[in-house]
C-alpha positions as CSV (number, residue, x, y, z in Angstrom):
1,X,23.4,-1.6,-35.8
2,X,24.8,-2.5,-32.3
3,X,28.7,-4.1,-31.6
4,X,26.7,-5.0,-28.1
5,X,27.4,-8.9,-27.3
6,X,23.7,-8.6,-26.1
7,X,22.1,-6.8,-28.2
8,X,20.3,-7.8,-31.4
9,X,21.9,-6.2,-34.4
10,X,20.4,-5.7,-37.8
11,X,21.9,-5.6,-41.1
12,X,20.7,-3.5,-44.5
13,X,18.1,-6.0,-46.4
14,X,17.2,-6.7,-49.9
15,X,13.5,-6.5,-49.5
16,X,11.2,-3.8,-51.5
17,X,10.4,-0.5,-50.0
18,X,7.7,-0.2,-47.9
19,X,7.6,-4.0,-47.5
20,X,5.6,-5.0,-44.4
21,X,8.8,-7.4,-43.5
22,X,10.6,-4.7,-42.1
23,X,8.2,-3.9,-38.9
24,X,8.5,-7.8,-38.7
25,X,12.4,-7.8,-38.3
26,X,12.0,-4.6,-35.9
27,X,9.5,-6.5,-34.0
28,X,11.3,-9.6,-33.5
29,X,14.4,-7.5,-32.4
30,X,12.3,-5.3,-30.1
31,X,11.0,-8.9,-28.6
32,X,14.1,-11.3,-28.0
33,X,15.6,-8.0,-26.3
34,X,12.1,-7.2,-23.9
35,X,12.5,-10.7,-23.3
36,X,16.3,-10.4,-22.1
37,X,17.4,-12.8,-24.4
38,X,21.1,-12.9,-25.8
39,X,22.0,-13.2,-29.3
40,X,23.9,-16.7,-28.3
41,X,20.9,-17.7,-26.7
42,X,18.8,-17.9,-29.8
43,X,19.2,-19.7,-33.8
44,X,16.7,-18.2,-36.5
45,X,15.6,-21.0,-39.0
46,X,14.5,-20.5,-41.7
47,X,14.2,-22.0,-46.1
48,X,13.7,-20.4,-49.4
49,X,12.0,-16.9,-50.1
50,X,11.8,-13.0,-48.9
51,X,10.4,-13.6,-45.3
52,X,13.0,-16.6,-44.9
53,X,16.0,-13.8,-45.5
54,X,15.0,-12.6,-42.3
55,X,17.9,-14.7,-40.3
56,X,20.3,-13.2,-41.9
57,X,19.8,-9.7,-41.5
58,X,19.7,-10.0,-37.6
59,X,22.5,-11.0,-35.1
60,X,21.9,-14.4,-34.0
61,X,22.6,-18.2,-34.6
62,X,21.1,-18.7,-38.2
63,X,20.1,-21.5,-40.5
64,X,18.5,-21.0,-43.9
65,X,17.6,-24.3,-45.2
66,X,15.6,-25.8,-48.0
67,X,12.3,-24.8,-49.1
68,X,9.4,-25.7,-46.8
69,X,11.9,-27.2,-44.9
70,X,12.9,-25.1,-41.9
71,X,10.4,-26.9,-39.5
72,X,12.8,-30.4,-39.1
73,X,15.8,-28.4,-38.7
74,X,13.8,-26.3,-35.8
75,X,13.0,-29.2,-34.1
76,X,16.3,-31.0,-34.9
77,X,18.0,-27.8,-33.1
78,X,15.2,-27.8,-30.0
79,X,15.8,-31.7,-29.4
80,X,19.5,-31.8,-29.7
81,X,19.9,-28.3,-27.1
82,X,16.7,-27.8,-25.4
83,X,18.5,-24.7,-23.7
84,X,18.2,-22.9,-27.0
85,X,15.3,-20.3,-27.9
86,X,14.3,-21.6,-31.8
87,X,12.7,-19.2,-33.9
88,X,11.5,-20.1,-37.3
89,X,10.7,-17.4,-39.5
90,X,8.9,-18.4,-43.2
91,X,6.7,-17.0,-45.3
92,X,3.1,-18.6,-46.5
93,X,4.3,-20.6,-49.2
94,X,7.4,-21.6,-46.9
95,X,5.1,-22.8,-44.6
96,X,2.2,-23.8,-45.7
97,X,2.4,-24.8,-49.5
98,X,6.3,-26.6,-49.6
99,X,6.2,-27.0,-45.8
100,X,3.0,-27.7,-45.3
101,X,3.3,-31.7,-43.8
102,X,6.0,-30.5,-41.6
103,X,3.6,-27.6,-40.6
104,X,0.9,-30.5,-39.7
105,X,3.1,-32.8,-38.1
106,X,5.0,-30.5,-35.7
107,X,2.1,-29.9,-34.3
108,X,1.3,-33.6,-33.6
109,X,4.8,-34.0,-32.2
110,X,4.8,-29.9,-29.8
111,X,8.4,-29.2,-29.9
112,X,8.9,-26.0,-28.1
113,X,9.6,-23.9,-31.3
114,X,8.4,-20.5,-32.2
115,X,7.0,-20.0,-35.9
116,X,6.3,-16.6,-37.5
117,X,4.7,-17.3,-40.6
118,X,5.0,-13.7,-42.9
119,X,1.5,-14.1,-44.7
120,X,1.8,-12.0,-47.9
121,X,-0.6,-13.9,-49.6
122,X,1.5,-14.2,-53.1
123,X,5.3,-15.8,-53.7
124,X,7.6,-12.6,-53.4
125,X,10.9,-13.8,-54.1
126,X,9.6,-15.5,-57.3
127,X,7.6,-12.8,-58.7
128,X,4.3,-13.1,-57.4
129,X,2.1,-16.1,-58.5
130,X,-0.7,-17.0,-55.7
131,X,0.5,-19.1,-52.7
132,X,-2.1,-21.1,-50.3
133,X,-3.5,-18.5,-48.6
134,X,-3.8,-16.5,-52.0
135,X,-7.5,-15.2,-52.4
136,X,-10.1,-16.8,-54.6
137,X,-10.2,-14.3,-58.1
138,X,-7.2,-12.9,-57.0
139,X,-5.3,-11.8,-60.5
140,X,-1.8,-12.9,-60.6
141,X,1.0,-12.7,-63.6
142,X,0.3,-16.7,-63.4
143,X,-3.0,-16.8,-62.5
144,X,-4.2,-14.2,-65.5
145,X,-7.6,-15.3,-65.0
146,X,-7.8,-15.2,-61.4
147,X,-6.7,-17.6,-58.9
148,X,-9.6,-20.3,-58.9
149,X,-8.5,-22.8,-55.6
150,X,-10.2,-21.8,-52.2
151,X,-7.4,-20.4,-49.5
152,X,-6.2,-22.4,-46.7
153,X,-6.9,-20.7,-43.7
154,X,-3.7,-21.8,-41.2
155,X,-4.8,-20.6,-37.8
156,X,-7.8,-22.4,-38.7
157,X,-6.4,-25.8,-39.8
158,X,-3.6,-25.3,-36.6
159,X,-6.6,-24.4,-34.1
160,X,-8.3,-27.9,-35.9
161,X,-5.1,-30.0,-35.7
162,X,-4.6,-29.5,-32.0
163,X,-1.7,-26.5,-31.5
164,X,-1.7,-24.9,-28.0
165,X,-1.2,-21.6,-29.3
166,X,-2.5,-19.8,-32.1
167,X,-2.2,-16.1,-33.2
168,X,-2.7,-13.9,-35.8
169,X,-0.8,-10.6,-36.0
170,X,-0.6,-7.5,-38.3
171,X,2.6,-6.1,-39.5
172,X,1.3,-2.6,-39.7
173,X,0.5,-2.6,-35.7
174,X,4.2,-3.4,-34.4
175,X,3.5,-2.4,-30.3
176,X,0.6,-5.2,-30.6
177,X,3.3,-7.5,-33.1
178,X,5.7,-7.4,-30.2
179,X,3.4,-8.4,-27.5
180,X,2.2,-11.7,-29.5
181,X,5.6,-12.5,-30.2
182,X,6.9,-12.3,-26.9
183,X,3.8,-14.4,-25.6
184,X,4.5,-16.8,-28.0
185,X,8.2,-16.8,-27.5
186,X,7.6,-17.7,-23.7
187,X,5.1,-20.2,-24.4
188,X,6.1,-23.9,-23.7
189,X,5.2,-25.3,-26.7
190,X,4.5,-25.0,-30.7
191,X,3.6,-21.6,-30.8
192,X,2.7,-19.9,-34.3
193,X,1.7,-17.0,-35.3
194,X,0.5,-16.1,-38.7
195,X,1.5,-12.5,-39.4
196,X,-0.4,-10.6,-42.0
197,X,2.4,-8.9,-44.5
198,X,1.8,-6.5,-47.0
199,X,3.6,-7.1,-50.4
200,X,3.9,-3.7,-52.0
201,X,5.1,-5.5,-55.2
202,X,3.2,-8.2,-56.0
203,X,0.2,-8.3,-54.0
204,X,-1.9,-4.6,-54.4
205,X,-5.1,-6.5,-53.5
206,X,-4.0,-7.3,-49.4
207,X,-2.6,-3.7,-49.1
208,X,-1.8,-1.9,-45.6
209,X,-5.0,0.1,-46.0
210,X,-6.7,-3.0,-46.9
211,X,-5.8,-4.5,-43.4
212,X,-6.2,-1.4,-41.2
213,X,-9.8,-1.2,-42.6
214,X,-10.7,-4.6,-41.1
215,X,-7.7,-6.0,-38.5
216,X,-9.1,-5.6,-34.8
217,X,-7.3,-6.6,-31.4
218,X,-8.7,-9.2,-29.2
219,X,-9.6,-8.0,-25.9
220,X,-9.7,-8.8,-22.2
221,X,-13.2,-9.8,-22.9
222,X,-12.2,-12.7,-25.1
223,X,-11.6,-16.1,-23.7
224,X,-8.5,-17.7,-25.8
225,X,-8.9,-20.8,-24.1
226,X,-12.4,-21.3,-25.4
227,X,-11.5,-23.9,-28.5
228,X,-15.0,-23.6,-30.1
229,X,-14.6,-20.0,-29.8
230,X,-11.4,-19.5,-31.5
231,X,-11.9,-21.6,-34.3
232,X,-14.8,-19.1,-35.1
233,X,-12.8,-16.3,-34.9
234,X,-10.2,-18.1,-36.9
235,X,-12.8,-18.0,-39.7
236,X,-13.4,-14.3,-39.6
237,X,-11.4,-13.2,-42.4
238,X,-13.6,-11.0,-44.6
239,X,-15.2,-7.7,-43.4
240,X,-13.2,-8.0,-40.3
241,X,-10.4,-9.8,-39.1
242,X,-9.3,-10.2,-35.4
243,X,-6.1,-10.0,-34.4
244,X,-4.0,-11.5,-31.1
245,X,-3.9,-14.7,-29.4
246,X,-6.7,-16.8,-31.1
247,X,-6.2,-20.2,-28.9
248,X,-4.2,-21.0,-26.1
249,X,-4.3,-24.1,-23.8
250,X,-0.9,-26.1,-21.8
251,X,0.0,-29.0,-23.5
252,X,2.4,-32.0,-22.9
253,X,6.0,-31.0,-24.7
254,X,7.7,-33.5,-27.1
255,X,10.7,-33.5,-24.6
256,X,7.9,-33.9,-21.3
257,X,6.6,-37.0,-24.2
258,X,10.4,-38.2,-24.9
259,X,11.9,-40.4,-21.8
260,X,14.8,-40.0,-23.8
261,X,14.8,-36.4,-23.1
262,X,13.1,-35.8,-19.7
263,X,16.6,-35.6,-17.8
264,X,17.1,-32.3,-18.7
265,X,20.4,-32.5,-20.1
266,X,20.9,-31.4,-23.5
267,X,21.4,-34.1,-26.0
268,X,24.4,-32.5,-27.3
269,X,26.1,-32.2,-23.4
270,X,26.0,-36.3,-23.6
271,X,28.7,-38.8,-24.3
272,X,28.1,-41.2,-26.9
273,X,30.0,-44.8,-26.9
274,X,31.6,-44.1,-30.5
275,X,32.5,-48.0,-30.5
276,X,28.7,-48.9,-30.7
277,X,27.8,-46.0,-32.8
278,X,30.3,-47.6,-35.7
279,X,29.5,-51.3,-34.8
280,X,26.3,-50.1,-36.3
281,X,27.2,-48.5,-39.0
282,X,28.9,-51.4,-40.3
283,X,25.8,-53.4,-40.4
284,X,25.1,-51.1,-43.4
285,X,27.9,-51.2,-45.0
């Protein structure tokens, strides 16, 4: 812990452990502060379950929301102070089960928002029934049987629906963590990355050892703005799975979109005519 105005502080968490959610938090520290980045300069958004506890165990600006529904509060935040760095930090289900139309349409829309999806591949905070990226026969306390529904593969389907920047990232390698992160933090843009997260509890199939027999880092050699290329490394996800920026191209920002927005003054910096604002309201009344 740090009293530093300008330094990222951590507090003592509730998670299992061992969990692969701590190298996450470390990671995200290490990043804003590479970065330069000031703890006023930043909100962490966030809705229901273990990953989504991450805002508050870190000192920023924080907003823990409703399941599956940190995405509108990101871009809520983005549009009304544009001068704020928005991080949302959920886990699979968060994201991509509960969230998962938000997760879709924010892409449509590219706010510049960061999104750290903690891919555990199971519901942690509720005990461990299979979440969308859950694999096929996977044995759950729910799913006795196996889990019988296919996995959605999100860098795939965000590669698909047209994100400028894709990534995949493994908890377990924190120096390579930190260096997507921070990419993604500077892009301008919807940036995610989906971070593979052991769950030491619940999920003994997706294990550290699991990943560290299979996760492999890009390198120079790979062209991430090659579309048809990343969407077939998107779909390696068996014997080996590659890690770092999958996709990457410059796109046209919601607030470059927004004429509303292109002055560059932050919504929130501008007077509003409060007369005409409740003339309004009273048509609904």
């Amino acid at each position: 812990m740090s009293n530093n105005p300008k330094s990222f502080c951590t507090f003592e968490t509730a998670w299992c452990p061992g969990c692969g959610n701590f190298n996450i938090l470390d990671s995200v520290k290490t990043a804003l502060e590479d970065l330069g980045k000031k703890p006023h300069e930043v909100i962490m958004v966030a809705g229901i379950g273990q990953a989504a506890k991450l805002p508050q165990y870190i000192g920023a600006n924080a907003f823990c929301g409703l399941h599956g529904r940190a995405l509108p509060v990101a871009v809520a935040a983005k549009i009304a102070n544009d001068k704020l760095t928005v991080i949302v930090d959920t886990g699979d289900g968060d994201s991509y089960g509960e969230g998962g139309n938000h997760f879709l349409h924010n892409i449509r829309r590219n706010v510049n928002i960061t999104h750290f999806v903690h891919d555990n591949q199971i519901y942690g905070l509720t005990k461990g029934q299979a979440s969308p990226t859950s694999l096929k026969g996977m044995v759950t306390g729910v799913q006795v049987g196996g889990n019988f529904t296919e996995p959605l593969n999100p860098v795939l389907l965000a590669i698909a629906a047209g994100a400028g920047f894709v990534a995949r990232a493994f908890s377990g390698r924190k120096e390579h963590l930190v260096s997507i992160m921070k990419q993604a933090i500077e892009y301008d843009g919807y940036a995610l990355v989906d971070i593979l997260q052991p769950c030491v509890s619940f999920n003994k199939l997706n294990t550290f050892a699991y990943y560290n027999q299979r996760v492999y880092e890009l390198d120079e050699t790979y062209n991430r703005n090659d579309k048809s290329a990343a969407l077939l490394k998107a779909m390696e996800v068996d014997d080996k799975i590659p890690i770092g920026v999958l996709y990457q191209e410059e796109k046209e920002t919601f607030h470059q979109k927004n004429p509303l927005l292109q002055s560059g003054e932050p919504l929130l910096d501008r007077t509003c005519d409060i007369d005409t604002i409740n003339k309004i309201m009273k048509e609904f009344v």
